[in-house]
KOLKOLMAR-116399 format. One record per residue: residue number from 1; x, y, z of N, C-alpha, C in turn. Coordinates in nm, 3 decimals, decimal comma. Layout:
N
+-----+---------+---------+---------+---------+---------+---------+---------+---------+---------+
: seq :     nc1 :     nc2 :     nc3 :    cac1 :    cac2 :    cac3 :     cc1 :     cc2 :     cc3 :
+-----+---------+---------+---------+---------+---------+---------+---------+---------+---------+
: NUM :       X :       Y :       Z :       X :       Y :       Z :       X :       Y :       Z :
...
+-----+---------+---------+---------+---------+---------+---------+---------+---------+---------+
// end
This chain:
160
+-----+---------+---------+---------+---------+---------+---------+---------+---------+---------+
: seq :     nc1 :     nc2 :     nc3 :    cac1 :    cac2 :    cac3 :     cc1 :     cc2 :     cc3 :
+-----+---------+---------+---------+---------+---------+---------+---------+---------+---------+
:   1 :   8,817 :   8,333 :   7,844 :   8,764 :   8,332 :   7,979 :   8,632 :   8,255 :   7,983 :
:   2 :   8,564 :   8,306 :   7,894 :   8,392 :   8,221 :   7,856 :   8,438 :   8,085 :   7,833 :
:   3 :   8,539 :   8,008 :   7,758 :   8,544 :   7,868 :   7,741 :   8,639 :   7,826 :   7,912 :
:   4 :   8,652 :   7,929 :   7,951 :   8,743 :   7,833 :   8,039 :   8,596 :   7,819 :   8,252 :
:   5 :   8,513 :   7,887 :   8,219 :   8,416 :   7,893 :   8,303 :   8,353 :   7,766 :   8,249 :
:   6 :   8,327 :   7,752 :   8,125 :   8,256 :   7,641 :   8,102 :   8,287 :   7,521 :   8,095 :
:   7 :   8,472 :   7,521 :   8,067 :   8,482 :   7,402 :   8,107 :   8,496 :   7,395 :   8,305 :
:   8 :   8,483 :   7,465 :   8,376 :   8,490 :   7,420 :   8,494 :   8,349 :   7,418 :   8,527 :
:   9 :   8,241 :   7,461 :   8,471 :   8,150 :   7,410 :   8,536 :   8,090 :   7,279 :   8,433 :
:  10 :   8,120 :   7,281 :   8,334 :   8,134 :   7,098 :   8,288 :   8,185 :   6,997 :   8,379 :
:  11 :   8,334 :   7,076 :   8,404 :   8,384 :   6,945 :   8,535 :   8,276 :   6,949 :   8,668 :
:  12 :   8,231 :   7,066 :   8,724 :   8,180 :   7,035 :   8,845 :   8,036 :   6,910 :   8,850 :
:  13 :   7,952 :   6,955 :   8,703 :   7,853 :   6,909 :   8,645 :   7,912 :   6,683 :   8,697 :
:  14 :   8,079 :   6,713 :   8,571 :   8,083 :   6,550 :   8,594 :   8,117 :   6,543 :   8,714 :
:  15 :   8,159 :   6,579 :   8,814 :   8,208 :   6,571 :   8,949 :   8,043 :   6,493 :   9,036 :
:  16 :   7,982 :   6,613 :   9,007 :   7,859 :   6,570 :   9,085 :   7,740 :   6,474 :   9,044 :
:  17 :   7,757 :   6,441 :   8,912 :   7,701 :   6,315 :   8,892 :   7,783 :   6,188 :   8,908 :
:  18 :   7,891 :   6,206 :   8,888 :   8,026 :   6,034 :   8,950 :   7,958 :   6,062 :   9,095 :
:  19 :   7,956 :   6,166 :   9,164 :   7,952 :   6,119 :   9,347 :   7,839 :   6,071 :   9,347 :
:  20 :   7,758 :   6,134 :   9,281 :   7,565 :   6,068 :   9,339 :   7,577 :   5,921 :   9,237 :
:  21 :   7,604 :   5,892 :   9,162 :   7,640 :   5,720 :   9,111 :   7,716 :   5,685 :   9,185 :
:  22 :   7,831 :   5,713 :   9,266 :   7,921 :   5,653 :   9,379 :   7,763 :   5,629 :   9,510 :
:  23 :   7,732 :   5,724 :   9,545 :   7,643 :   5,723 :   9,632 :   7,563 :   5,617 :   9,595 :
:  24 :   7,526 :   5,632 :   9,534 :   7,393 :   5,526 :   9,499 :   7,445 :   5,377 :   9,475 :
:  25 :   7,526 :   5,377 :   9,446 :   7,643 :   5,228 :   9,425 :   7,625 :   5,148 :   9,578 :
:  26 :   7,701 :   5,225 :   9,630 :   7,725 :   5,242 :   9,800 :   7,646 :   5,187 :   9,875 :
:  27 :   7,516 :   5,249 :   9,833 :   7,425 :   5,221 :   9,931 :   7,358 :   5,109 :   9,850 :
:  28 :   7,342 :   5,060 :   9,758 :   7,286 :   4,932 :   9,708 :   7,386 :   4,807 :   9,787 :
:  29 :   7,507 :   4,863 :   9,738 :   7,643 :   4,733 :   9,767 :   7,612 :   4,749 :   9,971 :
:  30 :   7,593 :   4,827 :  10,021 :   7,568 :   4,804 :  10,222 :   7,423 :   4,767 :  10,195 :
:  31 :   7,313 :   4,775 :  10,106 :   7,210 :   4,768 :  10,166 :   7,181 :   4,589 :  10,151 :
:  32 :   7,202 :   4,556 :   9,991 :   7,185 :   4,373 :   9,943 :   7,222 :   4,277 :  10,066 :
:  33 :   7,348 :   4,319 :  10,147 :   7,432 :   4,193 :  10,162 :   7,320 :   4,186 :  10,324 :
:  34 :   7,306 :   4,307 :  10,384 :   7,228 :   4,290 :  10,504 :   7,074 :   4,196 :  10,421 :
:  35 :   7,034 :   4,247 :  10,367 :   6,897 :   4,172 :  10,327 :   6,955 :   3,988 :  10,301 :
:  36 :   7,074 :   3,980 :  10,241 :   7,081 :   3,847 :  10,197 :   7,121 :   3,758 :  10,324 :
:  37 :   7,174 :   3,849 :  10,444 :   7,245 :   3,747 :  10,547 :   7,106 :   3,704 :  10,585 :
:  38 :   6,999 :   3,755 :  10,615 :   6,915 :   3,686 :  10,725 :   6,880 :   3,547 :  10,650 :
:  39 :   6,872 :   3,574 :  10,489 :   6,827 :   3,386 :  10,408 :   6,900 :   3,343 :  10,429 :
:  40 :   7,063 :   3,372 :  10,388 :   7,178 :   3,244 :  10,402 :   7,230 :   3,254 :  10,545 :
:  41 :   7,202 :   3,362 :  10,677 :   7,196 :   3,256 :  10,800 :   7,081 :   3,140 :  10,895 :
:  42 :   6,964 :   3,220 :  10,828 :   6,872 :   3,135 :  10,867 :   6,870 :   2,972 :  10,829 :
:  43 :   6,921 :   2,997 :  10,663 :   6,953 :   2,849 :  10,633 :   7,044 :   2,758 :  10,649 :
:  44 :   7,154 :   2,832 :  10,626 :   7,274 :   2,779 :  10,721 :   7,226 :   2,695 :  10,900 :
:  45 :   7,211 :   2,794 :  10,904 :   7,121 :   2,730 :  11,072 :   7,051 :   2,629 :  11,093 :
:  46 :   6,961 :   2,649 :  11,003 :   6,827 :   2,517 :  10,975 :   6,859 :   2,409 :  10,897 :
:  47 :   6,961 :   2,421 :  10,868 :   7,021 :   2,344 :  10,728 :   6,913 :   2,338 :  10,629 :
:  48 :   6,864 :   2,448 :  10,543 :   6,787 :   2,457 :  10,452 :   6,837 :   2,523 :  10,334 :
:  49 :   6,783 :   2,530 :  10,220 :   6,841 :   2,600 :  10,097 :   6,794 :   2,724 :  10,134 :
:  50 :   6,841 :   2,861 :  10,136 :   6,796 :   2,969 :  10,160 :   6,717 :   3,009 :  10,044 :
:  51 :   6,797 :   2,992 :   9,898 :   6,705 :   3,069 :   9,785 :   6,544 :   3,014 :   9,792 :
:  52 :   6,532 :   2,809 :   9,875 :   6,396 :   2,819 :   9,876 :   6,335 :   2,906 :  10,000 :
:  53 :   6,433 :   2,944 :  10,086 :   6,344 :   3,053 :  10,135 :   6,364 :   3,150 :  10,055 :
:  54 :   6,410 :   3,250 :   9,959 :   6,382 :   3,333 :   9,923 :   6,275 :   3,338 :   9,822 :
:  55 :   6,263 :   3,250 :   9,795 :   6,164 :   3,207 :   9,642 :   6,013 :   3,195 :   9,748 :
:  56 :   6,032 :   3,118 :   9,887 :   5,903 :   3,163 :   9,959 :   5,844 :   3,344 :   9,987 :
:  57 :   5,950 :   3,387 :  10,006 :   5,947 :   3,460 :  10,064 :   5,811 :   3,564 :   9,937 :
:  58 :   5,927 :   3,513 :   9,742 :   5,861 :   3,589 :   9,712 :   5,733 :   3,546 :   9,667 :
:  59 :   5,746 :   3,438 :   9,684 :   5,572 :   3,391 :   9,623 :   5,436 :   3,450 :   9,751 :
:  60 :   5,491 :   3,453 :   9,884 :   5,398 :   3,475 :   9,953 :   5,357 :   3,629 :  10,003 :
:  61 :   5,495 :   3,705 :   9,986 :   5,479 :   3,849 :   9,974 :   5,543 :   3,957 :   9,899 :
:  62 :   5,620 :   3,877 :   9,747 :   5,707 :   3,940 :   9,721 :   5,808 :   4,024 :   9,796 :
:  63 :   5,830 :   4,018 :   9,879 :   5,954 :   4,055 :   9,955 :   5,927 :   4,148 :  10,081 :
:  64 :   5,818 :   4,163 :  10,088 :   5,716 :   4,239 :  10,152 :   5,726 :   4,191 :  10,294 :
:  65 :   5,818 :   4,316 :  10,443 :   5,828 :   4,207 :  10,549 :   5,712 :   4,246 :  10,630 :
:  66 :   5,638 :   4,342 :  10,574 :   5,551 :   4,399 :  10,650 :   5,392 :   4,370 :  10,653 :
:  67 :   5,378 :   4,252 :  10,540 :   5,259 :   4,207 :  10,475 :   5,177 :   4,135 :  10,620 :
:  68 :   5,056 :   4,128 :  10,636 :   4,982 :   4,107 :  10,630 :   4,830 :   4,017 :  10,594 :
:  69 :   4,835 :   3,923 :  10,564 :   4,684 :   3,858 :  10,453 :   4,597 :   3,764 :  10,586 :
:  70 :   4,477 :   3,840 :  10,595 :   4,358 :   3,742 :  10,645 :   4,290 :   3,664 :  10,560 :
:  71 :   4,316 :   3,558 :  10,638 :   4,282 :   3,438 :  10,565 :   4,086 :   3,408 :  10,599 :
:  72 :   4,073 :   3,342 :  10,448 :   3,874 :   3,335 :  10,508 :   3,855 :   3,241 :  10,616 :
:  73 :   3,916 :   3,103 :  10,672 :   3,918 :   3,094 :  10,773 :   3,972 :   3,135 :  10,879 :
:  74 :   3,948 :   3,279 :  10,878 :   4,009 :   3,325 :  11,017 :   4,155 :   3,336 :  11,060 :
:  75 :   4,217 :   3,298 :  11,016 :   4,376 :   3,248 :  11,090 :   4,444 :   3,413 :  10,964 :
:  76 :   4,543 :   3,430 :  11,029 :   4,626 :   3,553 :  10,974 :   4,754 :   3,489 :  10,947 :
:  77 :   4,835 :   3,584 :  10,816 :   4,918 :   3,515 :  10,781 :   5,025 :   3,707 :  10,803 :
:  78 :   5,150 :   3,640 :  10,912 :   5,245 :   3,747 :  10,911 :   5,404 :   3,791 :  10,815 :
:  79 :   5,407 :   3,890 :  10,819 :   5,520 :   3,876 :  10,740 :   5,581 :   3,842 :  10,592 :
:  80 :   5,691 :   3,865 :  10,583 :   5,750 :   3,870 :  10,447 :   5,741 :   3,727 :  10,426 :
:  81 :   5,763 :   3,594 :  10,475 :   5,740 :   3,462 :  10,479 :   5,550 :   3,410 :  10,483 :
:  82 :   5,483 :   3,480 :  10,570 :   5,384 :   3,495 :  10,543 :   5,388 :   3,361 :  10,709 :
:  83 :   5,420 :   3,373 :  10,804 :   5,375 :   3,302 :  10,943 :   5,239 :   3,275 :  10,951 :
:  84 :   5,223 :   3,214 :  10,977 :   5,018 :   3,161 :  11,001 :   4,966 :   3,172 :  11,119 :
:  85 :   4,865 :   3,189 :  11,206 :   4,864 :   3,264 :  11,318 :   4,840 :   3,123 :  11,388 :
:  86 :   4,838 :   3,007 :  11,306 :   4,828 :   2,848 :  11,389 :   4,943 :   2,842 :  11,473 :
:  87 :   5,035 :   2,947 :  11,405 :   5,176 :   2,878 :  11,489 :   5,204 :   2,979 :  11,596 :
:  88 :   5,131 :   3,084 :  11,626 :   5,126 :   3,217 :  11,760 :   5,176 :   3,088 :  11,890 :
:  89 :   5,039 :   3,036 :  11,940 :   5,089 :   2,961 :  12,056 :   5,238 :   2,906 :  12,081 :
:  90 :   5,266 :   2,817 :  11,986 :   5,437 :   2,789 :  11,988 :   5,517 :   2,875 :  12,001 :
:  91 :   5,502 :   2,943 :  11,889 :   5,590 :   3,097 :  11,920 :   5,612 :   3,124 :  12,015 :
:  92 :   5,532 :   3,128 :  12,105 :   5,485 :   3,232 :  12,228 :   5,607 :   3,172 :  12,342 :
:  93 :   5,591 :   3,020 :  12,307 :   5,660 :   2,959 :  12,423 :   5,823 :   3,011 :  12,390 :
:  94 :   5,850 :   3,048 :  12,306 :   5,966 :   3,072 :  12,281 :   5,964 :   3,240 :  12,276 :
:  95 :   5,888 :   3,288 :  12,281 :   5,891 :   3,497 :  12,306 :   5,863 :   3,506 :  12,218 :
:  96 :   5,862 :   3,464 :  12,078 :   5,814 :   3,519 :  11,960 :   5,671 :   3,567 :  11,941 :
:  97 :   5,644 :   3,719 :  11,916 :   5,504 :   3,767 :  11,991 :   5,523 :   3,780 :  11,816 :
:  98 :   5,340 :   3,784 :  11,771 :   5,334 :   3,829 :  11,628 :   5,352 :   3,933 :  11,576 :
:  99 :   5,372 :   4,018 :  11,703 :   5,445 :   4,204 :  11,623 :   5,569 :   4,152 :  11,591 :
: 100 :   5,645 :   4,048 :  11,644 :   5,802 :   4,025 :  11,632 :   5,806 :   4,010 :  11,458 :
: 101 :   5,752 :   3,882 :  11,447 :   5,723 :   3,877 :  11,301 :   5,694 :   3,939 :  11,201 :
: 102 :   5,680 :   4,091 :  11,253 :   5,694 :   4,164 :  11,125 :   5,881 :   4,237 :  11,143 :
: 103 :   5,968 :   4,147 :  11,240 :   6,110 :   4,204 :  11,190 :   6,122 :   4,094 :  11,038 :
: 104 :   6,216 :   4,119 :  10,979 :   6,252 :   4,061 :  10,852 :   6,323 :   3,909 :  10,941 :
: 105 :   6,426 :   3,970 :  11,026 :   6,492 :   3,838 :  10,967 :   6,419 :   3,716 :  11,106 :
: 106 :   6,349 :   3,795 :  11,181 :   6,273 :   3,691 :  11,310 :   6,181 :   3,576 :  11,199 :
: 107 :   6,135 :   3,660 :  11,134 :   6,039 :   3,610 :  10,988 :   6,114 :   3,535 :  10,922 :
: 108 :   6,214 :   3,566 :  10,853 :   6,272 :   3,440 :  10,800 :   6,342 :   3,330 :  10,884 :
: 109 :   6,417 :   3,334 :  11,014 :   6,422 :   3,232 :  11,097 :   6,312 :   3,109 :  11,131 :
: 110 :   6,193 :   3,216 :  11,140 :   6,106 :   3,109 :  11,180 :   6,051 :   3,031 :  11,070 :
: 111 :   6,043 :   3,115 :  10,960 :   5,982 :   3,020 :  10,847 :   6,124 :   2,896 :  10,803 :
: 112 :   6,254 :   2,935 :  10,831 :   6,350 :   2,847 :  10,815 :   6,342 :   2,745 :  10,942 :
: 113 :   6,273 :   2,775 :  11,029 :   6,216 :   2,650 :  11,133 :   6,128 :   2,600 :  11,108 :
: 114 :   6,036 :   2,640 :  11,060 :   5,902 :   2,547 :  10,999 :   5,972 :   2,488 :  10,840 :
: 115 :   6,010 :   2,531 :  10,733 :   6,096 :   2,440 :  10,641 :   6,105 :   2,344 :  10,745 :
: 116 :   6,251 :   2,345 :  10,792 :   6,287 :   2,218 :  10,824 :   6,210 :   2,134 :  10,938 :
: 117 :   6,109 :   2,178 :  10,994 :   6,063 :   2,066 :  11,015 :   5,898 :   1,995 :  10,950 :
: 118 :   5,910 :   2,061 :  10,838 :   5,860 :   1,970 :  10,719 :   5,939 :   1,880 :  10,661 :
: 119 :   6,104 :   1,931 :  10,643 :   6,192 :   1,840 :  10,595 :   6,189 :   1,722 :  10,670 :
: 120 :   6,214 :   1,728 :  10,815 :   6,258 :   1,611 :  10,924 :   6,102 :   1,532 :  10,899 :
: 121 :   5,995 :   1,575 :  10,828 :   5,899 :   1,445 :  10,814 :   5,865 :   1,391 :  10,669 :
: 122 :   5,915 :   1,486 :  10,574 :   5,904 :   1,450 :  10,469 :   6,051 :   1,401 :  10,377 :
: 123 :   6,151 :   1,495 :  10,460 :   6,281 :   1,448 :  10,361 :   6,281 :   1,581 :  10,290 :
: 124 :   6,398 :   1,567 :  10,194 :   6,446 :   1,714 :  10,137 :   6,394 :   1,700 :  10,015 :
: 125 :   6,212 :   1,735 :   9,975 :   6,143 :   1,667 :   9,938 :   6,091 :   1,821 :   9,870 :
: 126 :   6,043 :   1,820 :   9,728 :   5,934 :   1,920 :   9,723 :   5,781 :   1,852 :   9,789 :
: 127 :   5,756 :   1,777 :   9,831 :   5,671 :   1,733 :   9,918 :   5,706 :   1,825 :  10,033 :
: 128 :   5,828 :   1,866 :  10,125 :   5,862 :   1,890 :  10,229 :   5,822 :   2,086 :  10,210 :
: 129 :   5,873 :   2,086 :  10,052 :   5,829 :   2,291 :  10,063 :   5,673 :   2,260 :  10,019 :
: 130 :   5,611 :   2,228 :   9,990 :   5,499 :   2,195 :   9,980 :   5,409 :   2,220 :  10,082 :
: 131 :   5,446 :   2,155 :  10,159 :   5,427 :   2,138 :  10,320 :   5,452 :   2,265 :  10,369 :
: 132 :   5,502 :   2,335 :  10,366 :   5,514 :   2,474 :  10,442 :   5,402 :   2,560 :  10,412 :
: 133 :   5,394 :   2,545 :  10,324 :   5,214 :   2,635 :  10,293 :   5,078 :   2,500 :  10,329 :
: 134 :   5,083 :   2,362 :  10,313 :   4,922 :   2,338 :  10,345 :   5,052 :   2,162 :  10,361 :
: 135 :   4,931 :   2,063 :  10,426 :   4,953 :   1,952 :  10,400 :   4,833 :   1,842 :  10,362 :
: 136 :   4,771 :   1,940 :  10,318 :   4,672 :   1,882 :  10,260 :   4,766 :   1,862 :  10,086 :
: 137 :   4,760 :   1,714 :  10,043 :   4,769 :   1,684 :   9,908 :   4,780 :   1,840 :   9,789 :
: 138 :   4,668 :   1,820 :   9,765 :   4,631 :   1,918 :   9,632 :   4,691 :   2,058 :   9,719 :
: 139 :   4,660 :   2,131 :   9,800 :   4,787 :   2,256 :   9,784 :   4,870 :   2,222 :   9,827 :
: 140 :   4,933 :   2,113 :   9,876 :   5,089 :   2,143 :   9,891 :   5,121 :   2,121 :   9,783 :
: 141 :   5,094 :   2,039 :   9,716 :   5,158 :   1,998 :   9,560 :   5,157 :   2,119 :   9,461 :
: 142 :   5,042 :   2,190 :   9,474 :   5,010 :   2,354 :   9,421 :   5,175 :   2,414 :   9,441 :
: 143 :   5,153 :   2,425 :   9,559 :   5,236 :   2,533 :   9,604 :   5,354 :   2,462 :   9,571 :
: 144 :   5,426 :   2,340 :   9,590 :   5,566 :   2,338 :   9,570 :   5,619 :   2,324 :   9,428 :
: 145 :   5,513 :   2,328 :   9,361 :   5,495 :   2,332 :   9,170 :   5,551 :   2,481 :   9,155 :
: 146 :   5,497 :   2,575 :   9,243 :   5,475 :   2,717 :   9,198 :   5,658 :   2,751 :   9,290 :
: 147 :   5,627 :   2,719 :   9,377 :   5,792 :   2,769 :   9,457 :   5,931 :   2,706 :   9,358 :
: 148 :   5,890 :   2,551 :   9,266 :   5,973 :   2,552 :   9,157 :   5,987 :   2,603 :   9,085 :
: 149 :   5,895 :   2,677 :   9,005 :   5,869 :   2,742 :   8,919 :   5,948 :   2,900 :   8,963 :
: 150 :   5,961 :   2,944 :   9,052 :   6,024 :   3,028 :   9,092 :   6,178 :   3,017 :   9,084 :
: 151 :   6,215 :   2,927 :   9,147 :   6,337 :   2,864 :   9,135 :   6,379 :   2,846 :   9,047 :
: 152 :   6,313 :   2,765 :   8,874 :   6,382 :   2,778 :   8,793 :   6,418 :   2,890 :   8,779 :
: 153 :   6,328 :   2,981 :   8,726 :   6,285 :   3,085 :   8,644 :   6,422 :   3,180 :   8,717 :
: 154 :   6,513 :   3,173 :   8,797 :   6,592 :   3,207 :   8,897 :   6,737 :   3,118 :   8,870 :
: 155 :   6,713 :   3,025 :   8,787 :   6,841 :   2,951 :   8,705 :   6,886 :   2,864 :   8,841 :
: 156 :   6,760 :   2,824 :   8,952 :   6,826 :   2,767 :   9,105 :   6,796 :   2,617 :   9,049 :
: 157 :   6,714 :   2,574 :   8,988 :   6,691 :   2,434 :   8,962 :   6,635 :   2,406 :   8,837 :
: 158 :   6,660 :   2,272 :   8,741 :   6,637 :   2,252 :   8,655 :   6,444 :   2,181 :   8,663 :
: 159 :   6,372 :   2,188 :   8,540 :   6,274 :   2,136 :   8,563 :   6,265 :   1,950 :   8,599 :
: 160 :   6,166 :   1,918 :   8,671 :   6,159 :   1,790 :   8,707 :   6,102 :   1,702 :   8,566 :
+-----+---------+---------+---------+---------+---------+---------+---------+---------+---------+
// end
């Protein structure tokens, strides 16, 4: 009787650790694919590489859609993309208010609108992701060194 209690509460034991690893499976496999549509539709859209938006995303907030950074000249940077508060006015004309920018994927749309239209003046250029953080020479070149560097390190591109 004693071995046969213990094997049923052995089984209940494996019962309830398979469901909470089912559980937890579950909710990783529904939670990834929502996080991944907003990069690969935003880019799709913009015709941009999404992983370089994701590789922005993590250099400027590690993944962070809720970030924040004041900048010493004044200007604020929103979101998991990190929006610059130079670009509020434009926004605006289009409804995009800067509380919007802290949704995830309004944030990555728009930074997949500013990509590409660095691309449409530079070409599909690390000059062009460069450009999304400064266009001043020396940091854009900074920065699109460091967003490669991401990318390799991510098996997305070989070194130059």
């Amino acid at each position: 009787m004693f071995e046969r209690a213990l094997t049923a509460k052995s089984r209940r034991s494996y019962f309830v650790s398979r469901l909470a690893s089912c559980l937890v499976s579950a909710l990783l496999v529904y939670s990834l694919p929502a996080k991944a549509d907003c990069f690969d539709d935003a880019g799709a859209y913009q015709s941009v590489n999404p992983y370089v938006l994701r590789a922005i995303a993590w250099y400027e907030s590690k993944g962070n859609p809720t970030a924040v950074h004041r900048n010493s000249n004044g200007s604020v940077d929103v979101g998991e993309l990190q929006i610059n508060s130079v670009h509020f006015p434009e926004l605006a004309t289009w409804g995009i208010t800067p509380s919007a920018l802290m949704d995830r994927c309004i944030n990555i749309y728009v930074a997949a609108w500013r990509l590409k239209t660095k691309m449409a003046k530079y070409g599909n250029t690390w000059e062009a992701i460069g450009a999304y953080h400064s266009e001043t020479p020396q940091h854009r070149d900074k920065y699109a060194r460091a967003i490669q560097q991401i990318l390799t390190s991510w098996g997305q591109v070989t070194s130059r």
